[in-house]
N, C-alpha and C positions, 0 to 999 in steps of 0.2 A: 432605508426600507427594512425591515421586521418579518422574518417570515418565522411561522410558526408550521415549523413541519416539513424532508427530504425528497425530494424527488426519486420515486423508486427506480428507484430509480438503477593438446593429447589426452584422451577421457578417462578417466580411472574406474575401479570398480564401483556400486554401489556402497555406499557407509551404512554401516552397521550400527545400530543404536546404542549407545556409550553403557557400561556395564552399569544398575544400579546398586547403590551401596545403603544397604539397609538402615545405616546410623545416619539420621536425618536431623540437622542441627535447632535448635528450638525456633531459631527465626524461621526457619525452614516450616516449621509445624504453625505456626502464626500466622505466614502468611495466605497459606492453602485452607488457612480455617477461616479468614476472613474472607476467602473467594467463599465457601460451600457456605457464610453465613447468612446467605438473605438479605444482604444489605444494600438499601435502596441507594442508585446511583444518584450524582446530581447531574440535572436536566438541561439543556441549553437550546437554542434558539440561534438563529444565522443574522446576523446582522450584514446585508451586502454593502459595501463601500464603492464598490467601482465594477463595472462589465468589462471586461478584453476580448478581442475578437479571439476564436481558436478554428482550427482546422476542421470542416465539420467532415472530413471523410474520415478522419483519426481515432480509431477504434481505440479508445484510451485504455490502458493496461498499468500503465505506473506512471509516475507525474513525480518530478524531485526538483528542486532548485539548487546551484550548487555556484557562488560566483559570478551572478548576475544571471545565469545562463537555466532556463527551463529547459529538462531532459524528457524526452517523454519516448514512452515504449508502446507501441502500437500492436494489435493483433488481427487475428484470420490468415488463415491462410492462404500466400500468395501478394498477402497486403501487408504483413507485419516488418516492422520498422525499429528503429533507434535514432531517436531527433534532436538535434540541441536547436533549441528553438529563442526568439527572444520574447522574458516574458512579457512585456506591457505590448508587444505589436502581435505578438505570433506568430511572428516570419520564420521558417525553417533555415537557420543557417547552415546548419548539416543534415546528413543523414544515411545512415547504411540500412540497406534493407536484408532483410533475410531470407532464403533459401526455402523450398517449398521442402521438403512438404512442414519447416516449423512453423508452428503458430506462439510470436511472442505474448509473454505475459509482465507480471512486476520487475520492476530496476531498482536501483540503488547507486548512488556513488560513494567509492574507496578510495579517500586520496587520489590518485591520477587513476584510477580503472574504474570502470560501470561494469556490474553484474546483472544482466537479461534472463529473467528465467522463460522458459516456455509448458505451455501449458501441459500436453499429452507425449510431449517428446521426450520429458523423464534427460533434456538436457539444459544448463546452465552454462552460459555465453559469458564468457569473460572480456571487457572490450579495452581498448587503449581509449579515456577519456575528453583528448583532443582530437583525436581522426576517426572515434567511435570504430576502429575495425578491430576484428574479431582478434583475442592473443591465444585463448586457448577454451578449450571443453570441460568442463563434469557432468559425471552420470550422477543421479540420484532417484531414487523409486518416485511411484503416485506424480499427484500433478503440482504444478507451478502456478500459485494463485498470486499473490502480494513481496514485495519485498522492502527492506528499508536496512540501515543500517544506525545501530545504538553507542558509535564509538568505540565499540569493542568486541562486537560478534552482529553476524546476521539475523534477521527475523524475516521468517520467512510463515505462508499462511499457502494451505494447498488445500481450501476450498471446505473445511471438516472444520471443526471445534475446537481445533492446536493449533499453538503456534511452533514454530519451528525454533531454533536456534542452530546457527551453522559458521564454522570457521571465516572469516574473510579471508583469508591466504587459500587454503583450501577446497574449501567448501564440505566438508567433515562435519556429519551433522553432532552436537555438544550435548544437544538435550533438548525440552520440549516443555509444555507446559500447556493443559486446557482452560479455554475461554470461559469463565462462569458469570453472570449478568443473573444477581438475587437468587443463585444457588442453581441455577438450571443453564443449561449449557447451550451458546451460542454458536450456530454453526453457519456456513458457508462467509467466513473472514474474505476478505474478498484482497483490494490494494489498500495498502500499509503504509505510514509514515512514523520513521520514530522523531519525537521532540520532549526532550528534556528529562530523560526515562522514560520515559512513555512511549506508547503506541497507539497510534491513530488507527481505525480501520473501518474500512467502508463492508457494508454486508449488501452482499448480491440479491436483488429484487426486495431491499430493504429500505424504508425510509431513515433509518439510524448508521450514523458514523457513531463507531464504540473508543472511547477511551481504556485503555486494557494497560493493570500494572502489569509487568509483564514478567515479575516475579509469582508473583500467587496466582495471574490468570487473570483474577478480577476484573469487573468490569465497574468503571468509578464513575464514567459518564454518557453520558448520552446524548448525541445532538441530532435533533431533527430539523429539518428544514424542506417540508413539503413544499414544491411549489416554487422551489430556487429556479429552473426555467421558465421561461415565459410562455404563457401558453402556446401564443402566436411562432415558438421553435420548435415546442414538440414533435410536429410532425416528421418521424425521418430520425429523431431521437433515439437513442438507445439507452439504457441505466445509468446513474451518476456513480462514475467510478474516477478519482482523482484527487489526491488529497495531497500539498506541494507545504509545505511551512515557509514563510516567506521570512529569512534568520534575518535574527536582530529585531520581531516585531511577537506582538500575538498575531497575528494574521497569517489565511493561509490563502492560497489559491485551491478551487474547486472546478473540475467541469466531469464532462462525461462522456459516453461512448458516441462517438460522431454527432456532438454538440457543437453549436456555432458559435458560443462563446463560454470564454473563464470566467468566473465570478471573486474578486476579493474580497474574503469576509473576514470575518469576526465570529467568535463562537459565544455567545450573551448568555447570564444565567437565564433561565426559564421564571417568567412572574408568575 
């Protein structure tokens, strides 16, 4: 099946923005000119391979695969969650929930810890990645939209036109960088997956997943896929936010906010 088109679908102090250093290295200037240069992305199309059933109360916030095991970060508050789930059934083999008044948002996993961020709480949950319970706190300003991790620092997305970059040990934000898609700036970045340098990322009440280098910002691709639920689930639906890389494949897993099922796709050039 071929779709053409997205279902719109202990705490420390706050960090301080890392000082900038006026001498900017040539690759430095290359790349930021190839974000501001208007350059048309390439286009994609969803190819779905297979349905999985998903939890449809699961207010989806982040979506990771890590070890056979789908983690998934749930939100609202009162509802919001941390699940190891499995992926081809869906079954919840774990889960911690969280404490009112947080409302969770994007995850990611480090080696043996998961990092939860939350949306308005301005805090970042650090978990033990086998019994998902909480180890420790960070503060950090604004809000908590996406997260993923690039093998060597965080990416983080809180709802605006930047991405974040932040320590994995600490959580110490490193530096930043805006989204630009043909020279004009994309905003409300939504959940995040990094794969292969890259970053994947869903845009809130958007029909587009953006490919974004995440060096210059740029935005190099584009997938749309209107239409990825069935009509007959929409009802009771919420936006498609979920984007899982399923390693060792191009394939990823997609669902969204209290949708009844996962979809495995494919990401196709556009004809």
């Amino acid at each position: 099946m071929m779709l053409c088109g997205l279902l719109v679908g202990g705490c420390g102090a706050f960090p301080e923005a890392p000082a900038q250093d006026d001498r900017q290295s040539e690759s430095d200037h290359a790349d930021q000119d190839a974000a501001h240069s208007g350059r048309v992305p390439q286009r994609y199309d969803v190819e779905v391979l297979e349905t999985r059933p998903h939890d449809r109360t699961a207010f989806t916030q982040g979506f990771e695969i890590a070890d056979d095991i789908l983690y998934e970060g749930t939100g609202l508050v009162g509802q919001s969650s941390l699940r190891a789930t499995d992926p081809i059934t869906g079954e919840v083999l774990n889960q911690e929930d969280l404490p009112s008044p947080l409302f969770g948002e994007g995850i990611t996993v480090v080696d043996d810890r998961i990092w939860q961020l939350t949306w308005q709480n301005n805090i970042a949950l650090l978990r033990d990645r086998d019994t998902l319970a909480e180890i420790d706190r960070f503060e950090y300003p604004g809000e908590g939209w996406g997260l993923c991790h690039d093998g060597t620092r965080l990416v983080m997305s809180d709802g605006t036109d930047q991405l974040q970059f932040r320590d994995p040990e600490s959580f110490e934000l490193l530096g930043s960088v805006r989204v630009l898609q043909e020279g004009e700036p994309r905003h409300q970045l939504n959940e995040l997956e990094c794969v292969g340098g890259e970053v994947w990322s869903n845009v809130w009440f958007s029909d587009d997943i953006l490919r974004i280098d995440p060096e210059s910002g740029e935005v190099t691709g584009v997938v749309d896929a209107t239409g990825l639920l069935p009509s007959d689930q929409q009802p009771g639906a919420d936006v498609l936010n979920g984007i899982a890389a399923i390693p060792d494949t191009d394939e990823f897993l997609l669902t969204g906010k209290r949708w009844p099922s996962t979809f495995r796709v494919r990401f196709v050039p556009a004809e």
